[in-house]
C-alpha distance (Angstrom), angle and dihedral (degrees) to the residues before:
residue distance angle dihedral
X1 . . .
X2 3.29 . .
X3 4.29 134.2 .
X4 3.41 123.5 -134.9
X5 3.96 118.6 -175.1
X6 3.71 117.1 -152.1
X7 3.73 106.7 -162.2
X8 3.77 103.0 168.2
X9 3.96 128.8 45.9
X10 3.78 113.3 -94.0
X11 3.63 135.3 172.0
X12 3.79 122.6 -73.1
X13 3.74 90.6 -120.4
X14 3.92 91.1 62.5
X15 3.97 92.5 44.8
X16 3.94 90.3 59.9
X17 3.17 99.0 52.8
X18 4.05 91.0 63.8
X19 3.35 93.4 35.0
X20 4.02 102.5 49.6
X21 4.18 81.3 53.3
X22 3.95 99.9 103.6
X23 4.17 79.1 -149.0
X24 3.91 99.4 63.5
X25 3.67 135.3 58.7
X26 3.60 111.7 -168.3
X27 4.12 128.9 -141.4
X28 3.82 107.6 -158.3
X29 3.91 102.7 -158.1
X30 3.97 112.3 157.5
X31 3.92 94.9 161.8
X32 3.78 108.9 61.9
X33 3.64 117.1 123.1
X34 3.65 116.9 -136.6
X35 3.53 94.9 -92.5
X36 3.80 89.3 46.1
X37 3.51 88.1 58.2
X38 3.72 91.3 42.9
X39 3.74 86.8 63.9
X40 3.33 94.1 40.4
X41 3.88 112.3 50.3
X42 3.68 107.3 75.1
X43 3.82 85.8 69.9
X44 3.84 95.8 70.2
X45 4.00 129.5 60.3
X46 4.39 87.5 -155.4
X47 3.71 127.5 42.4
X48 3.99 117.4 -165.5
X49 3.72 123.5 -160.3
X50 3.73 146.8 148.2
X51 3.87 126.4 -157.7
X52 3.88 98.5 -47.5
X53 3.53 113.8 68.5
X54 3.67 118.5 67.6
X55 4.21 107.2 -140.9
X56 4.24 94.3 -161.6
X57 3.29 126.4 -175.8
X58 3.98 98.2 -99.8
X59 3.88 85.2 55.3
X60 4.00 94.9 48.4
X61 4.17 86.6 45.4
X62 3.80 80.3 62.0
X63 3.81 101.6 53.9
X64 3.26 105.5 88.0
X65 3.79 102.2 163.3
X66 3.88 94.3 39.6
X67 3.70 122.9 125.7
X68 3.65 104.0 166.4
X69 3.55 145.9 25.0
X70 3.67 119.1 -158.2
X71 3.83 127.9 -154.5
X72 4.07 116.2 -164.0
X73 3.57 88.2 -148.5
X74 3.67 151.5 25.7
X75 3.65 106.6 -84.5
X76 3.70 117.8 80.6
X77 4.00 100.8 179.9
X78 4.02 88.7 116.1
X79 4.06 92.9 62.7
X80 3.62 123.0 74.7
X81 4.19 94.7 -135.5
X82 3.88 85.7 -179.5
X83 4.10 87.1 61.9
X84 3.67 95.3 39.9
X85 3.86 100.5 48.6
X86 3.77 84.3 45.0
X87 4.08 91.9 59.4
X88 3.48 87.5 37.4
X89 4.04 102.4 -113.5
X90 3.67 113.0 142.5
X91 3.83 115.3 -130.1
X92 3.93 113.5 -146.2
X93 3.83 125.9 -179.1
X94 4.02 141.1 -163.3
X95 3.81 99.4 -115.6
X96 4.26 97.8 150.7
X97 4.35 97.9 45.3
X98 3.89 93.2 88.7
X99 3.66 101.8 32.2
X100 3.94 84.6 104.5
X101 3.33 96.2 40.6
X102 3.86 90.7 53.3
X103 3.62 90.4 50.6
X104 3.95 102.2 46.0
X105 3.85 87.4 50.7
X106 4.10 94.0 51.6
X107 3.85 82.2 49.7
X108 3.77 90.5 52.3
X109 3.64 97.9 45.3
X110 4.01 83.7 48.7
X111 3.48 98.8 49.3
X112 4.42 87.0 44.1
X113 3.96 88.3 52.3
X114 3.52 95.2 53.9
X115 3.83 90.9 46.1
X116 3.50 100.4 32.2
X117 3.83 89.6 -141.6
X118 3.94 98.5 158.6
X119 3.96 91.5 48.1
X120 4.01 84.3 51.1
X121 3.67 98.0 38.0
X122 4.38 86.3 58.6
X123 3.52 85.7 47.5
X124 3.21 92.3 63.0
X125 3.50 101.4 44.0
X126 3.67 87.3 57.8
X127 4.12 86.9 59.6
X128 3.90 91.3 -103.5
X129 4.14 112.1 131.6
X130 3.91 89.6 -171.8
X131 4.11 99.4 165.7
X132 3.78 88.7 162.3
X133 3.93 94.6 55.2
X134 3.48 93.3 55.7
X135 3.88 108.2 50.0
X136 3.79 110.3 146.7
X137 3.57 148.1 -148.5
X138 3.84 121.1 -110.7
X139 4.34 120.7 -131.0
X140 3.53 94.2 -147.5
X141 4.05 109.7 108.8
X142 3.51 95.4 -7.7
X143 3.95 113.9 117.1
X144 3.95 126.6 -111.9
X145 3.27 114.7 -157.1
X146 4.24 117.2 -148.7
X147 3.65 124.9 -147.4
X148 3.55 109.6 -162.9
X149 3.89 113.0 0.3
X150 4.00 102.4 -153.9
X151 4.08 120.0 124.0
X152 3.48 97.3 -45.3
X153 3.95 96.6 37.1
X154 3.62 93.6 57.6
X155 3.60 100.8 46.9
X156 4.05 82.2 57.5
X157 3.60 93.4 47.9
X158 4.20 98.9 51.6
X159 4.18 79.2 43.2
X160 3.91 92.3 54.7
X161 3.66 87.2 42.3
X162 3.81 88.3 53.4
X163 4.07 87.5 55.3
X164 3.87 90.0 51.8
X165 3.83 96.5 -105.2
X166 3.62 120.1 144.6
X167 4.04 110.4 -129.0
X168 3.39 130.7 -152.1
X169 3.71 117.8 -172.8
X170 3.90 139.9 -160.0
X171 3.95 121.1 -160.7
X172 3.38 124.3 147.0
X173 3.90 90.9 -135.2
X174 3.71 92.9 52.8
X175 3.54 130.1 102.8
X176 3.89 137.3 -165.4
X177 3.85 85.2 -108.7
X178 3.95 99.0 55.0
X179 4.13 90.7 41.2
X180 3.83 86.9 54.1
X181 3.95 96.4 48.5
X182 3.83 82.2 51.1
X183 3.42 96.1 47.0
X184 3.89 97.4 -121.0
X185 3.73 132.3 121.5
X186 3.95 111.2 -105.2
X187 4.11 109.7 -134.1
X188 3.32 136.9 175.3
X189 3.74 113.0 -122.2
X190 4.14 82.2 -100.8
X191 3.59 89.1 61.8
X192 3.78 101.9 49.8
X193 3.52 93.9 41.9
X194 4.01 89.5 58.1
X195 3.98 104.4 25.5
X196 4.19 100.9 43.5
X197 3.94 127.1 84.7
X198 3.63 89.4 -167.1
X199 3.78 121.8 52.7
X200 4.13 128.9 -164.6
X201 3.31 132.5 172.1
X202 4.15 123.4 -153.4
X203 3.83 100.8 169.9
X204 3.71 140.8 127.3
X205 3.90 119.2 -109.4
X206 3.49 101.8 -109.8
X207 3.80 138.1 153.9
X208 4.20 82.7 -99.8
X209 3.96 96.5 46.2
X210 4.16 101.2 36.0
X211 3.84 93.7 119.2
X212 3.08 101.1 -11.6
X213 3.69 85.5 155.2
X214 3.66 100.4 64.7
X215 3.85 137.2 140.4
X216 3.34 97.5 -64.7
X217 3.52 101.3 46.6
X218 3.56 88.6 50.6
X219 3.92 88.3 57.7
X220 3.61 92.3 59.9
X221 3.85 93.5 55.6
X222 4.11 126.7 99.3
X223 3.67 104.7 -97.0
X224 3.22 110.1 -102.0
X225 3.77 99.5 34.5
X226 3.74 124.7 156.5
X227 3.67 123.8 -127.7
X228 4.06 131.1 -156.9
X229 3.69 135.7 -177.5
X230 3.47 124.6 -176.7
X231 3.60 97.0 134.6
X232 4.48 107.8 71.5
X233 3.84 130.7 -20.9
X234 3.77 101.5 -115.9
X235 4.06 107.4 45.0
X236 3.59 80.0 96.6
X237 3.83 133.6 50.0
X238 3.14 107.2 -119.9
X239 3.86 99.6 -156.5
X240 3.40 87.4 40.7
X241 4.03 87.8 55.4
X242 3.80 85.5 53.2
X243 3.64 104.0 49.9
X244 4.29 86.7 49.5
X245 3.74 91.8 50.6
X246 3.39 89.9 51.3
X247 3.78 104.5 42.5
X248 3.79 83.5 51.4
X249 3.85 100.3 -111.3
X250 3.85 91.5 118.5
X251 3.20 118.1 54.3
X252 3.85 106.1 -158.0
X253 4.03 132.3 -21.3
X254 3.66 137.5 -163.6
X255 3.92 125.7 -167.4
X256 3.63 132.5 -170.3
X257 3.23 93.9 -178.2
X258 3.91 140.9 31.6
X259 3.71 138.5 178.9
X260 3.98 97.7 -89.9
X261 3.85 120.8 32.1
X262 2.98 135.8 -120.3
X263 3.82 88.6 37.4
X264 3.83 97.5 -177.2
X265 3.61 96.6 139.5
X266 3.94 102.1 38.6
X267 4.32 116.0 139.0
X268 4.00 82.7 -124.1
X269 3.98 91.3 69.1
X270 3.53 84.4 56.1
X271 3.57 92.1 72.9
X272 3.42 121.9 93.0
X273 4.12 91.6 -152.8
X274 4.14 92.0 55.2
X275 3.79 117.6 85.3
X276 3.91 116.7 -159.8
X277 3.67 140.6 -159.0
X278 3.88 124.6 178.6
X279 3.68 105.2 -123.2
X280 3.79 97.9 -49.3
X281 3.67 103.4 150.4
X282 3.75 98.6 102.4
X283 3.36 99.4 25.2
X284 3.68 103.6 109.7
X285 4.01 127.0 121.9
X286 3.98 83.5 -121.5
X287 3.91 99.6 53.6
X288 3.47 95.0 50.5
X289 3.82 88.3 50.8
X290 3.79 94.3 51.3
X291 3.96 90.7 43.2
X292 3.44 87.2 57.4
X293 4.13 103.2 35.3
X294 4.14 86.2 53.5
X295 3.34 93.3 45.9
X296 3.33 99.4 49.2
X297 3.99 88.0 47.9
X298 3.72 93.2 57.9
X299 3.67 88.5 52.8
X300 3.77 96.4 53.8
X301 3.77 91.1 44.1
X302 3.70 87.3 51.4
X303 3.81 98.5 51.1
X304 3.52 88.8 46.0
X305 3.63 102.2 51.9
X306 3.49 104.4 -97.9
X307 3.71 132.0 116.4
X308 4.10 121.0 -83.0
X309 3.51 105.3 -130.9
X310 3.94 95.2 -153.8
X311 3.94 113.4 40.2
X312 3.62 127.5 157.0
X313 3.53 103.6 -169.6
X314 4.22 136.9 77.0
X315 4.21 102.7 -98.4
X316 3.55 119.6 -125.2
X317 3.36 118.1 -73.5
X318 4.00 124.4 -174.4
X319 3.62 112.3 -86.7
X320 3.37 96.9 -123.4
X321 3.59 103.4 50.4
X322 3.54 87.9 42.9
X323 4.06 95.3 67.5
X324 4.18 82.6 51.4
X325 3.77 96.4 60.3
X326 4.02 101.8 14.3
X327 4.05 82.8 90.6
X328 4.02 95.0 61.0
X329 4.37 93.1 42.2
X330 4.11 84.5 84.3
X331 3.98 90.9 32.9
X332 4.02 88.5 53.6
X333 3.26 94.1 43.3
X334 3.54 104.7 53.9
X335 4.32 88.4 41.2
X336 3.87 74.3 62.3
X337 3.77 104.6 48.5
X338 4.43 89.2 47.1
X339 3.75 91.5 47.7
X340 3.86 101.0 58.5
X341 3.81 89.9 51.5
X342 3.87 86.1 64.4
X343 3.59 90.0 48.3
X344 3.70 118.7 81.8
X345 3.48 102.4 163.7
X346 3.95 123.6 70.7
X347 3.98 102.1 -84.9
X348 4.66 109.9 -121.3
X349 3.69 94.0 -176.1
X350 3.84 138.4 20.5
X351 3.59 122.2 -158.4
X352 3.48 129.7 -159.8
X353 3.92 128.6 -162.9
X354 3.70 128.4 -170.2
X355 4.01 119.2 -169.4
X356 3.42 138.7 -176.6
X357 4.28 121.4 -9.5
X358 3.94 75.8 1.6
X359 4.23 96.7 69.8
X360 4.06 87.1 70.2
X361 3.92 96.4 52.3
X362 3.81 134.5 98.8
X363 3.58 105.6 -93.5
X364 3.58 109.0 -170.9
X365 3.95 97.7 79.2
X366 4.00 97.6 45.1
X367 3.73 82.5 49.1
X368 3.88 97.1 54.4
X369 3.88 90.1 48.2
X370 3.76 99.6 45.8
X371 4.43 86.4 49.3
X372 3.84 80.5 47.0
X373 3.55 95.0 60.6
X374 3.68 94.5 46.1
X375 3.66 91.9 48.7
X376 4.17 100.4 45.8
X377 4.14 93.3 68.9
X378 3.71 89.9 73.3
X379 4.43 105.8 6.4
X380 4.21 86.2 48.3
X381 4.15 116.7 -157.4
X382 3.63 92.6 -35.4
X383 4.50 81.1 86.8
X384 3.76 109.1 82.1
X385 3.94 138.3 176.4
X386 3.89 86.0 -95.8
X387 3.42 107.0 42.5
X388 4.37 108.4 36.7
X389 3.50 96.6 83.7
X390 4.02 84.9 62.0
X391 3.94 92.5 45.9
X392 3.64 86.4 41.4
X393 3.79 87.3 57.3
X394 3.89 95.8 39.8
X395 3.77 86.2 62.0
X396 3.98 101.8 46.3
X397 3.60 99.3 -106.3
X398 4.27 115.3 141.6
X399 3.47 108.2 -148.3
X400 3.69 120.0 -160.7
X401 3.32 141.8 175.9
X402 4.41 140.6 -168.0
X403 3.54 140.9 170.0
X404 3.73 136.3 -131.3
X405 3.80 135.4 162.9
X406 3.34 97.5 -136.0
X407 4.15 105.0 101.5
X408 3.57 104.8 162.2
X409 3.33 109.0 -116.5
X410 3.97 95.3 -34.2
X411 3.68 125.7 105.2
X412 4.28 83.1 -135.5
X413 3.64 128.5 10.4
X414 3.83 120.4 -178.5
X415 4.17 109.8 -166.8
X416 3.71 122.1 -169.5
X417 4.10 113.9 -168.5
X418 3.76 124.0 -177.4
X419 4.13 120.1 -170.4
X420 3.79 124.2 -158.4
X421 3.25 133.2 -176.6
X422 4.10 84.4 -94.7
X423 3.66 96.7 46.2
X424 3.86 156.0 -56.6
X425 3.48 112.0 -77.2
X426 3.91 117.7 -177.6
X427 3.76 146.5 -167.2
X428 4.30 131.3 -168.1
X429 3.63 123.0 -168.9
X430 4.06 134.0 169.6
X431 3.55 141.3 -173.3
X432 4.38 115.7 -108.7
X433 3.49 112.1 -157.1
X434 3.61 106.4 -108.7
X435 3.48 95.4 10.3
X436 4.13 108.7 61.3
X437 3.61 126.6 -145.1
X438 3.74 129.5 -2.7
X439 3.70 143.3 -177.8
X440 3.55 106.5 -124.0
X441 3.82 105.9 164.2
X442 3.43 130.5 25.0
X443 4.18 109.0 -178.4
X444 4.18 98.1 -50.0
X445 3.65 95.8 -22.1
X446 3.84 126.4 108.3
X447 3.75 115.4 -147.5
X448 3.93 145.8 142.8
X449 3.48 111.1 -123.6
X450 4.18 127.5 165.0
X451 3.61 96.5 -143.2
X452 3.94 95.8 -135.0
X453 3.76 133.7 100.3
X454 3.89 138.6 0.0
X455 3.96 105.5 -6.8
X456 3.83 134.2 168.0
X457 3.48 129.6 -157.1
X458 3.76 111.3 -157.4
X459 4.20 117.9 -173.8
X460 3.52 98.5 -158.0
X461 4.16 141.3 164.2
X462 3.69 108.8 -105.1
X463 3.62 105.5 -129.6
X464 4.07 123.1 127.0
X465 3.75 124.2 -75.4
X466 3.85 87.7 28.3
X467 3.84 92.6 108.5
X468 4.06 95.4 40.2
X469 4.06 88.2 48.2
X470 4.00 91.4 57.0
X471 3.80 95.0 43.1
X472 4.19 91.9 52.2
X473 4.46 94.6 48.5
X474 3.82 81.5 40.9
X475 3.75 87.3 55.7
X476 3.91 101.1 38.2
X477 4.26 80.9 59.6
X478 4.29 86.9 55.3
X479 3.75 81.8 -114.0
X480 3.79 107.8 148.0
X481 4.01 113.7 -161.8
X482 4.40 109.6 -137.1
X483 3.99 90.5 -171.4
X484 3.78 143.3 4.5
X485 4.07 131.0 -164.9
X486 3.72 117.6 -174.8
X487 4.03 125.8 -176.4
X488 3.89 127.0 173.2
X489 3.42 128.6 -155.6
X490 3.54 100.9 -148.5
X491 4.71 128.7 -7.7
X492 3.83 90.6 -85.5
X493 3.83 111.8 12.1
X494 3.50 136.5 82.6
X495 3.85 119.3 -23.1
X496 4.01 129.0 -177.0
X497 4.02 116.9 -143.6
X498 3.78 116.0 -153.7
X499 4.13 115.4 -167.9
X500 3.68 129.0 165.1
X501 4.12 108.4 -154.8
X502 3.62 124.2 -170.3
X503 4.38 95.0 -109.0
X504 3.44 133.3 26.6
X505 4.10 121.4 -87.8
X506 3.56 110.9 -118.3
X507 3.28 128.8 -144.5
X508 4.05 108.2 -85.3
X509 3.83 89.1 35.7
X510 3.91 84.7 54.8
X511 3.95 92.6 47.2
X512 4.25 87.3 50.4
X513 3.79 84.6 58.0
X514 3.60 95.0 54.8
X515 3.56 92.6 44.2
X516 4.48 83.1 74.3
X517 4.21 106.8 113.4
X518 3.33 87.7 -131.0
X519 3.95 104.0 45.2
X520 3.90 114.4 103.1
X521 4.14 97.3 -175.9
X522 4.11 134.7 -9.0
X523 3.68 117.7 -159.3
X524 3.48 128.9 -179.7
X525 3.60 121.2 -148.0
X526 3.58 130.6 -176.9
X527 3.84 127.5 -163.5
């Protein structure tokens, strides 16, 4: 028999699924204190929360019969997964329950833009009937742009399809093929910023999507575009939001979400053309049943020995082989993270090469963190070791792996290759005793690169000067360089220029670089 602790309030729907399993008796407790639960914990093999109850470390040291620790939602921030995957519980989440929630309500707040129905409903309740005022705009044949098409996205783009809107979509795992079997237009993120009347965003908030939406994205919109975020507060600039409302350039925008909540008092509520909900995307009676029925599911199956569909943390893996290949997780991972900034077009196939002492490991877990890193750039923290073989499969990428002892000249050499439908573009790294993990091949170029920090990657011709004329724009931005690597592949031809500077190059000190005679690509990369 198994014990199951449910320490917040979740739907009835979740609760009978434990409690019609002739294996669990539940304890519904959603008053302890920490130290309460403290006490408490190491009488119960599951634990069930939602946001509200903090499970720390010193309370996950405690449970000493626990085997799982559910969340009834996506976010896992209250959960020490560093504790847990040390004591060997498994950690699963709820992160497909509101992904039709979130898309009904961005269709609501679209359809309430266009018709301005909460600015005419308080109208009315302040005894105007102003019919003139409130003349809308009609969905039908007008274009809705899609930023980011993943669960969420999609579910809004066969919706807008379903109000006779053509949609154009921007992902940077999509491909012409997948857009047309959908029966959207694929963009680049150029395209829908200039050709859509309707704008969404469905994105993580990463270091690549924070504002995103800014001033001059805004500029290259239709005037009169309108704008909606019910994804993350911070894909859009706010101020810069305001000032395009204002000047007229936007039409109309509504927000669920902004980049501190609760946002009573923001300037944007001021304005009579931005609608506003607080956080409402989720918030349906169904979604919280579904984050709780799945969740609950994935504990059962876990207590009963079958595989949880949804976990967030690394699985157990035998201590001993563990301390072998624990050393190339971070290695992998970073190999990961530098490739996909090389790669601009969606990745099909990921292979995975392991030389020398590497041929005789475990491969599965290096393999999960080096997808991981490839995934994270656009997919953010929401990838982990256990589940980016299954987002890797979601988006149409084969992974594959193979062994050989051949490591050319290196006592270990991880490689991690991507091909696209432009190319195969492909990084090695290994660990030096004493030293950690380096870079040591990036395509046919040898370098030495600690794969930490601010780095660029400059393709370049190798003629003279080439070096000195990087170093002095670098300095006129205050940018001071810590390290350099250069390789050549041939007196003449094509070189590759690898420095590590002490902050990241933003974007118009990036496009100055490229603006060198002699520079074929600049990338910047940071680990």
């Amino acid at each position: 028999m198994f014990h199951i602790l449910v320490a917040d309030p979740i739907s009835k729907e979740g609760l009978d699924v434990l409690q019609q399993n002739p294996n669990v008796t539940v304890t519904e407790d959603t008053n302890l204190s920490p130290d309460e639960l403290e006490s408490r914990i190491g009488q119960f093999d599951g634990l069930l929360v939602r946001s509200q109850t903090k499970v720390t470390r010193p309370i996950i040291e405690k449970a000493s019969k626990l085997k799982i620790i559910g969340r009834a939602g996506v976010g896992v921030d209250n959960i020490d997964l560093d504790a847990a995957t040390e004591q060997g519980i498994i950690v699963v989440n709820a992160p497909n329950g509101n992904t039709n929630s979130a898309a009904e309500h961005t269709m609501a707040m679209t359809m309430a833009l266009s018709r301005q129905i909460p600015q005419a409903h308080v109208s009315l309740q302040n005894g105007k009937w102003d019919r003139k005022k409130y003349v809308g705009v009609e969905l039908k044949g007008k274009t809705l742009g899609i930023i980011g098409l993943g669960r969420i996205g999609t579910e809004v783009a066969y919706r807008a399809k379903g109000q006779r809107m053509d949609v154009i979509a921007y992902d940077p795992f999509l491909t012409e093929e997948k857009a047309e079997q959908m029966g959207v237009t694929y963009g680049t993120l150029e395209e829908v910023l200039q050709e859509s009347d309707y704008i969404t965003v469905h994105t993580p908030l990463l270091k690549e999507t924070r504002h995103m939406i800014d001033a001059n994205a805004f500029s290259r919109m239709k005037d009169g575009v309108h704008i909606i975020n019910c994804a993350r507060g911070g894909i859009i600039e706010e101020e810069a939001l305001y000032d395009a409302i204002v000047s007229g350039k936007v039409a109309g925008a509504a927000i669920d979400v902004l980049e501190e909540e609760p946002f009573q008092d923001h300037k944007l509520l001021t304005l009579p053309e931005v609608i506003a909900t607080p956080h409402l995307g989720a918030s349906t009676v169904e979604a919280q049943e579904n984050v709780a029925i799945d969740v609950c599911h994935d504990i059962i199956s876990h207590l009963t020995g079958d595989t949880a569909k949804n976990p967030v943390n690394i699985p157990s893996v035998p201590s001993n082989i563990l301390s072998q290949i624990e050393p190339y997780f971070h290695l992998a991972e970073k190999l990961g993270m530098f490739l996909i900034h090389l790669t601009e077009d969606v990745p099909e196939e990921v292979n995975i090469y392991y030389s020398g002492e590497l041929s005789d490991v475990k491969m599965a877990p290096i393999t999960r963190n080096a997808v991981k890193g490839l995934l994270k750039r656009h997919l953010g923290t929401h990838v982990n070791d256990v589940n980016a073989l299954y987002f890797a499969d979601r988006k149409g990428i084969t992974i594959n792996e193979s062994r050989t002892s051949t490591a050319k000249g290196f006592t270990n050499l991880l490689s991690v290759e991507v091909k696209t439908k432009s190319g195969v573009r492909r990084v090695a790294g290994t660990l030096l005793n004493g030293l950690g993990p380096r870079i040591v091949r990036v395509d046919q170029y040898s370098v030495d690169v600690m794969p930490e920090g601010h780095l660029v990657v400059i393709h370049h011709q190798d003629l003279p000067g080439v070096i000195g004329k990087m170093g002095s724009l670098l300095s006129k931005y205050q940018i001071n360089i810590a390290t350099m690597q250069v390789d050549r592949s041939d007196i003449g031809g094509n070189a590759i220029m690898i420095l590590t500077i002490d902050k990241y190059l933003e974007k118009d000190e990036l496009a100055g670089l490229k603006q060198l005679e002699e520079i074929i690509d600049v990338t910047a990369v940071d680990l």
